[in-house]
C-alpha positions in Angstrom: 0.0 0.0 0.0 0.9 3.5 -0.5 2.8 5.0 1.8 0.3 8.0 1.6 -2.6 5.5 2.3 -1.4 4.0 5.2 -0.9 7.4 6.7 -4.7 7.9 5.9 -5.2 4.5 7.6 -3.5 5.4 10.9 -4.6 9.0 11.3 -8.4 8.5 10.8 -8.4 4.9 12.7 -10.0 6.4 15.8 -13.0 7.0 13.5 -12.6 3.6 11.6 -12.4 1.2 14.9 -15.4 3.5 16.4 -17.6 3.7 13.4 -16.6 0.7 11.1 -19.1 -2.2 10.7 -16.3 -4.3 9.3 -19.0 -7.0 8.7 -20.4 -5.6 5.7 -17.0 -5.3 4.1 -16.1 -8.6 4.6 -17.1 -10.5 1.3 -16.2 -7.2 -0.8 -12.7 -7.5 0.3 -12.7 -11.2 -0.1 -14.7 -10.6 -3.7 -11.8 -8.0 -4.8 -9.4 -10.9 -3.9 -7.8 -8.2 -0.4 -7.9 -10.6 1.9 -8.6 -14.6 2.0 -10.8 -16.5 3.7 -8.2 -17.6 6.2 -7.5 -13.9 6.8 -11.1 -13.1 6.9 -11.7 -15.7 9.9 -8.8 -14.6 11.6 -9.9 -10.7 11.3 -13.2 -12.4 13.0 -11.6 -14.5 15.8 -9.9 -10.6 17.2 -12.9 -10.3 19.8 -15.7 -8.1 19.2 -16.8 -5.0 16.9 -14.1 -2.9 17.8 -11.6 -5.4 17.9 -12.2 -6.6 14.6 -12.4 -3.0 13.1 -9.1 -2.8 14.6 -7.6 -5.7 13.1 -9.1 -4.7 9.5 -7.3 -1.6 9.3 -4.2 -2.7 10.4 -4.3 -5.9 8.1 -5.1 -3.8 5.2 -2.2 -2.3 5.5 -0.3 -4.9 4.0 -2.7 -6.3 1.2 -0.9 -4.1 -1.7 -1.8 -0.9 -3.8 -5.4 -1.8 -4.3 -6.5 -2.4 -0.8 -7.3 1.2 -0.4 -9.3 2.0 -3.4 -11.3 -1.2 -2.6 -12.2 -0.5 0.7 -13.6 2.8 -0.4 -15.3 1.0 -2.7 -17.0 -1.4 -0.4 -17.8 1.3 2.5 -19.7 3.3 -0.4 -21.4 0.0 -1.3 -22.6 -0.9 1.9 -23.9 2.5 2.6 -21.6 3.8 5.2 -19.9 7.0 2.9 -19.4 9.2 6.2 -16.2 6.8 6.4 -15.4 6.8 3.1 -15.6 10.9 2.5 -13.7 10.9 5.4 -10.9 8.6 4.0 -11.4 10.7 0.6 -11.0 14.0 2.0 -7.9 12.3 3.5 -6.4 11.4 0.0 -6.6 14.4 -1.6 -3.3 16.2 -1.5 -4.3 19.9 0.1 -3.8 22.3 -2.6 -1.1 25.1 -1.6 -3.5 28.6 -1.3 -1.2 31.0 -3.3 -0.1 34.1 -1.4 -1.2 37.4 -2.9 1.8 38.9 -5.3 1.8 42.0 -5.6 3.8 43.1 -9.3 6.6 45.2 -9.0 4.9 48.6 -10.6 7.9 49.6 -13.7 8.1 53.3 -14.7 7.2 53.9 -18.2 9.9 55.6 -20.8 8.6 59.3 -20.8 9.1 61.3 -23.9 11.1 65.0 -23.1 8.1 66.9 -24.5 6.0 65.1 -22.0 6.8 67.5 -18.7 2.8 67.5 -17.4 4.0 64.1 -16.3 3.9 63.3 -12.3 6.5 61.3 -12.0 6.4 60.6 -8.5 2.6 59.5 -8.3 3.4 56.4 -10.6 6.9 55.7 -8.9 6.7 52.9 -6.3 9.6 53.5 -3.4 11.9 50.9 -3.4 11.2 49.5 0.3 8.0 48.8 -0.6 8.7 46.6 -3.7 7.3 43.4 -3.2 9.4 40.0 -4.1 8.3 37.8 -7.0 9.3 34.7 -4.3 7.6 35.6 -0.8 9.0 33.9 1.8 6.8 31.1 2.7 4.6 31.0 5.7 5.7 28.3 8.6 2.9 25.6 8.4 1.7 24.5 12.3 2.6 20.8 11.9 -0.4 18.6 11.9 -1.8 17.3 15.2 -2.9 13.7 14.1 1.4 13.2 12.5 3.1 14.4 15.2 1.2 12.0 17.3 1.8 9.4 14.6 5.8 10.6 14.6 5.4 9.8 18.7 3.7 6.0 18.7 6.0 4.2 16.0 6.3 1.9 18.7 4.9 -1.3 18.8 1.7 -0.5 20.9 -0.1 -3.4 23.3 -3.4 -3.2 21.7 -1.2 -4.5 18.2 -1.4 -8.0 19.4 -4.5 -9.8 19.0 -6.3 -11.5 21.9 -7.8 -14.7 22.1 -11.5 -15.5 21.7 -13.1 -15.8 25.1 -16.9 -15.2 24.8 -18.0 -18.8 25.7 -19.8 -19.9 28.4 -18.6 -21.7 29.9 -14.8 -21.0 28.5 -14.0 -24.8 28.3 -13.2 -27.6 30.4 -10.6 -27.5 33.3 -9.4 -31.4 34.4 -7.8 -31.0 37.6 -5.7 -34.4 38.6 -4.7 -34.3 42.4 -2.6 -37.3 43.8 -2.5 -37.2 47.1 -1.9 -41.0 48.3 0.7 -43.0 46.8 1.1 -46.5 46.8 3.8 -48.0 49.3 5.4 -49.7 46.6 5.9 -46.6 45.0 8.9 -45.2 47.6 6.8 -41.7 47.3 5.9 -39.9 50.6 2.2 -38.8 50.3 1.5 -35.0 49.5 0.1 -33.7 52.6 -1.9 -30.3 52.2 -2.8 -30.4 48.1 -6.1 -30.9 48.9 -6.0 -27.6 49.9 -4.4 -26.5 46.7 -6.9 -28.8 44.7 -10.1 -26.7 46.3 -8.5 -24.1 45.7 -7.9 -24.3 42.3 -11.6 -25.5 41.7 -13.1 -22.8 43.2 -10.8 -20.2 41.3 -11.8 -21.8 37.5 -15.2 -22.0 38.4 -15.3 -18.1 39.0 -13.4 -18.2 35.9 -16.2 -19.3 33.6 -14.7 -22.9 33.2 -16.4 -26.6 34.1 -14.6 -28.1 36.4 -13.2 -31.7 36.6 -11.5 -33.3 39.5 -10.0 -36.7 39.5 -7.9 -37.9 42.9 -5.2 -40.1 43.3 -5.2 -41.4 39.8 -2.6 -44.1 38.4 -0.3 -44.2 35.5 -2.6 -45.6 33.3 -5.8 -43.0 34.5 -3.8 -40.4 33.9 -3.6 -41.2 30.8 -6.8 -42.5 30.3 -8.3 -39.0 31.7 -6.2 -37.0 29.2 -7.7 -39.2 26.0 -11.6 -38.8 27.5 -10.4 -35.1 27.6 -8.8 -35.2 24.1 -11.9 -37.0 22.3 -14.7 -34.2 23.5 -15.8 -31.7 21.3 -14.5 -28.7 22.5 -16.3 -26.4 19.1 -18.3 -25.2 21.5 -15.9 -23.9 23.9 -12.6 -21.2 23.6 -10.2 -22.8 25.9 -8.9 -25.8 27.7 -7.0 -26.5 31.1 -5.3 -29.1 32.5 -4.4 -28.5 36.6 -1.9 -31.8 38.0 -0.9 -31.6 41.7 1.6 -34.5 42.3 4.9 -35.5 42.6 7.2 -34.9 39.7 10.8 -36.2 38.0 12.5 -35.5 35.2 11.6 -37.0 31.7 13.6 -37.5 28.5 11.8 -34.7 25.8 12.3 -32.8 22.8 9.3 -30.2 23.8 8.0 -29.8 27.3 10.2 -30.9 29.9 9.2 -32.8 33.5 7.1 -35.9 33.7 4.3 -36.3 36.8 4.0 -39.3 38.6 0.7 -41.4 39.3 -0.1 -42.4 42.4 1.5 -46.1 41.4 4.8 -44.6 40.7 5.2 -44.2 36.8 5.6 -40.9 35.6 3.7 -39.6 32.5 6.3 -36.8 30.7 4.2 -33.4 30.3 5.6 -33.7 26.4 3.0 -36.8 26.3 0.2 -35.0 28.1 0.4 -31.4 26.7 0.7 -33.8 23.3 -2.9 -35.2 23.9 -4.6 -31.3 22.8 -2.6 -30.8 20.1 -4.4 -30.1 16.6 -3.5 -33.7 15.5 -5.0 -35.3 18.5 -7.9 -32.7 19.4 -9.0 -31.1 16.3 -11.8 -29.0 18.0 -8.9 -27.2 20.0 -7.5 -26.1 16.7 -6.0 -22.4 16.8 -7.5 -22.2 20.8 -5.3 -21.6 24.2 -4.5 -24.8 26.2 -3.3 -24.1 30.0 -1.4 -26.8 31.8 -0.2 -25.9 35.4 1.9 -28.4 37.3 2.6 -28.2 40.5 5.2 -30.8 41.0 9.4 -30.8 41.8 11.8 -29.7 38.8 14.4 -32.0 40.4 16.0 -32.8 44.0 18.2 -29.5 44.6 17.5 -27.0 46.6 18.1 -23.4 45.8 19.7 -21.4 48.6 19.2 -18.1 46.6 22.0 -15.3 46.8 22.1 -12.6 48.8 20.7 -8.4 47.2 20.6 -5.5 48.9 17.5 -4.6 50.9 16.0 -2.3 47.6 15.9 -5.7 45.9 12.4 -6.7 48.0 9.5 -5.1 47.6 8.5 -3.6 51.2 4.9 -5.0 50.6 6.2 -9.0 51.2 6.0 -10.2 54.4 5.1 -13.8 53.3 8.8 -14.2 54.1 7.6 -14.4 57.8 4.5 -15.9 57.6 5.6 -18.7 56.0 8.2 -19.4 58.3 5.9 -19.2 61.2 3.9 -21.7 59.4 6.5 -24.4 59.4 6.0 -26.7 62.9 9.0 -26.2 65.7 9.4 -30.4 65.4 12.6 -31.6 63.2 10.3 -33.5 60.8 11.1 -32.6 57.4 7.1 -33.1 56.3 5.8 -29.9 57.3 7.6 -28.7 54.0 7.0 -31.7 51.4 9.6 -31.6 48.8 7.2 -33.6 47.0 7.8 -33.2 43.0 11.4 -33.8 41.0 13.4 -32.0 38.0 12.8 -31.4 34.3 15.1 -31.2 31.1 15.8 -28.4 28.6 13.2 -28.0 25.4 15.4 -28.4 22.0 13.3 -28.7 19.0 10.2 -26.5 18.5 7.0 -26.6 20.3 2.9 -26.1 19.1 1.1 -23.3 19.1 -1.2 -22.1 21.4 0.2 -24.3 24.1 1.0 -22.5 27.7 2.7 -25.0 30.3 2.9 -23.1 33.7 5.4 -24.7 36.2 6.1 -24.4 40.0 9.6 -24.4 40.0 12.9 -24.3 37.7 14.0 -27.2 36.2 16.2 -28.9 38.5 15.1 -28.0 41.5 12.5 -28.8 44.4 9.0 -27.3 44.4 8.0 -26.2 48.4 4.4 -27.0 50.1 3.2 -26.2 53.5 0.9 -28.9 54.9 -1.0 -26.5 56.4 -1.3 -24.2 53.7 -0.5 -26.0 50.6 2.2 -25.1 48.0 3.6 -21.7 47.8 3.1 -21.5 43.9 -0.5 -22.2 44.0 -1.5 -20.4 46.9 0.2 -17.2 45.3 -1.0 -18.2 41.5 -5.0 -18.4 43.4 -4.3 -14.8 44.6 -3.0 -13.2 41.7 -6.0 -14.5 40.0 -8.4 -13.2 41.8 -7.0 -9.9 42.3 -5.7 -9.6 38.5 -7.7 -12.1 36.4 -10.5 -9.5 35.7 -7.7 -7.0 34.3 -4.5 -8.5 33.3 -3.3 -11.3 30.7 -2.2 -14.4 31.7 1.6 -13.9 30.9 1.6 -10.6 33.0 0.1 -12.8 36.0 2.6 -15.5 35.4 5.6 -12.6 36.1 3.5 -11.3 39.2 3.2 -15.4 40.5 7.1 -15.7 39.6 8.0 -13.1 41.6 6.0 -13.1 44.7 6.8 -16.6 45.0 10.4 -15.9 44.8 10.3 -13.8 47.7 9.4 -16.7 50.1 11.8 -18.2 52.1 11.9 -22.6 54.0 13.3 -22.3 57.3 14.8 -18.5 56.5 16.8 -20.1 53.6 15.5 -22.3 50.9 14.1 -20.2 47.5 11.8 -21.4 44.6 11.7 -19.8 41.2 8.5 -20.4 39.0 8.3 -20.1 35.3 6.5 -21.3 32.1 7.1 -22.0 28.9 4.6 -20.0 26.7 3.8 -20.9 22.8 0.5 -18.8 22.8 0.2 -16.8 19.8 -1.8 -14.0 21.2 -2.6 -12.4 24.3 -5.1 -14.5 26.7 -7.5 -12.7 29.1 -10.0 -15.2 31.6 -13.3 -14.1 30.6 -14.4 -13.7 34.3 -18.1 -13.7 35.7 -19.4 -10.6 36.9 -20.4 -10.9 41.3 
């Protein structure tokens, strides 16, 4: 597209985004060969009116020389010309208003007989000739392209956001094991009932069905995952998967970590996150899935390093609290180290796809008994506090860092994080109280 064009584009989108019915463009662009019907459903996935309006302009951008002149056309043929006059009146190239030139009066040859001539009245003084070139007037710089000039950056509202209008947003399979089989040389995970209630109650406020399964094997993990894999999920924009239970490392090529059942195999969250992808769950095509796993990165503890006191935010005083929460006794199973390490990814991952952990690779991942674990009793929190305002990613950073502010026994750190393949923002549609 022109460069004049797009300037057009961006100056008069606060009109186009406000006014635009980008509906009744749609199959004029896509009859003029602009965009595709790929692009078209994309331009409709953006969220609402003004979303999509949004999205239009800015695609159009890039669809060539004719995408202007064609959407003119199709705003004029679907009746709404206030938006195309107002692009039209943009296109024209102001015409320059010439500033009054005065000619340079020139004394006409007198004849010597002619002495009744005034000279003087006809003679023009020279400070008041006038130039043939007047110096041109300074031009106040328009409002709409310094502004323009200003916000080359790349702006938040650039990047699409997922479709969330569903109700409810999808299904949410929570797996908590709790009890492990003796056989199994795995302590049991005292205190994640607490983290499994509260995890139900926070999707369910989220606008997502809820389905818990406790103490599940090997096998019914997996068996869960394909029940969860063969629904038709058309009707729905999302998908989570919650597992609270003890964790070990896994050999991978995607996702690292594996999760154990409550008979001690461990299913790797490569195989689980694998079960939603488009191949195996075609109605979660081009949709967010959400895995959070609370479960140990590995046996290492992380001791942190010491900053100086501008370092923590004034606000935390989990520090404390969480230490007072720890019983006086020597037992080590107040504070369950009860989940192991994962690996490095190497090769590329799917799309769409965000797996949230409790802790780095490597290392342990803390819960209170009383309490339950530090990462999902902070990742509750900044839900409910954030959820209705923030995207996910942003809540993730808020999690990671409150979290890393706790302390085991005055000493002992834990460092969330996630590996996130989602194409576009993602916002919890939340119900309104």
């Amino acid at each position: 597209m022109d460069r004049r064009h797009k300037e057009i584009l961006r100056r008069k989108r606060v009109e186009l985004v406000l006014n635009l019915d980008p509906a009744d463009v749609y199959d004029g662009l896509l009859s003029r060969g602009i965009f595709t019907n790929d692009m078209i459903d994309e331009i409709k996935s953006s969220g609402q009116r003004r979303d999509q309006a949004r999205q239009l302009v800015k695609d159009l951008e890039t669809r060539g020389s004719r995408a202007f002149p064609a959407f003119l056309e199709c705003l004029h043929e679907t009746g709404q010309h206030g938006l195309a006059e107002l692009l039209e009146t943009g296109d024209s190239a102001p015409v320059p208003v010439p500033l009054p030139v005065q000619p340079t009066v020139i004394p006409l040859s007198v004849p010597e007989n002619r002495v009744d001539l005034k000279l003087p009245e006809i003679r023009v003084a020279p400070e008041k000739l006038i130039p043939l070139k007047p110096t041109p007037l300074p031009i106040a710089p328009n409002k709409n392209e310094t502004e323009i000039s200003r916000t080359s950056r790349t702006r938040k509202d650039s990047i699409q956001s997922y479709k969330m209008e569903a109700s409810p947003s999808g299904i949410c399979l929570l797996i908590n094991n709790v009890e492990f089989d003796s056989a199994s040389e795995l302590k049991n995970r005292k205190g994640s009932d607490i983290d499994s209630e509260k995890l139900e109650q926070r999707f369910r406020a989220l606008n997502f069905s809820v389905i818990v399964k406790r103490n599940l094997k090997y096998k019914q993990i997996r068996h869960e995952l394909s029940v969860l894999a063969k629904m038709d999920h058309s009707e729905y924009d999302c998908c989570v998967v919650i597992i609270l239970s003890h964790g070990t490392e896994a050999s991978h090529n995607r996702f690292p970590g594996a999760v154990h059942g409550v008979d001690g195999p461990s299913v790797p969250v490569q195989i689980i996150t694998n079960y939603l992808n488009g191949q195996n769950c075609p109605s979660l095509q081009g949709k967010p899935k959400l895995f959070f796993i609370q479960a140990c990165g590995g046996g290492e503890k992380d001791t942190g390093f010491e900053v100086s006191p501008d370092e923590v935010q004034c606000t935390e005083v989990r520090l404390d609290e969480q230490v007072d929460a720890i019983p006086t006794s020597s037992s080590s199973d107040s504070l369950s180290m009860s989940d192991e390490p994962d690996a490095r990814t190497t090769l590329p991952t799917p799309s769409d796809i965000l797996v949230s952990y409790s802790t780095f690779p490597g290392y342990v991942s803390w819960r209170d008994t009383n309490k339950g674990s530090w990462y999902v009793e902070t990742l509750d929190s900044i839900l409910e506090t954030n959820a209705a305002t923030d995207d996910l990613a942003t809540m993730l950073i808020m999690v990671n860092n409150e979290v890393s502010q706790i302390s085991a026994k005055g000493l002992y750190k834990q460092m969330p994080g996630s590996f996130n393949f989602l194409r576009k923002l993602f916002y919890f549609h939340t119900l309104k109280t």
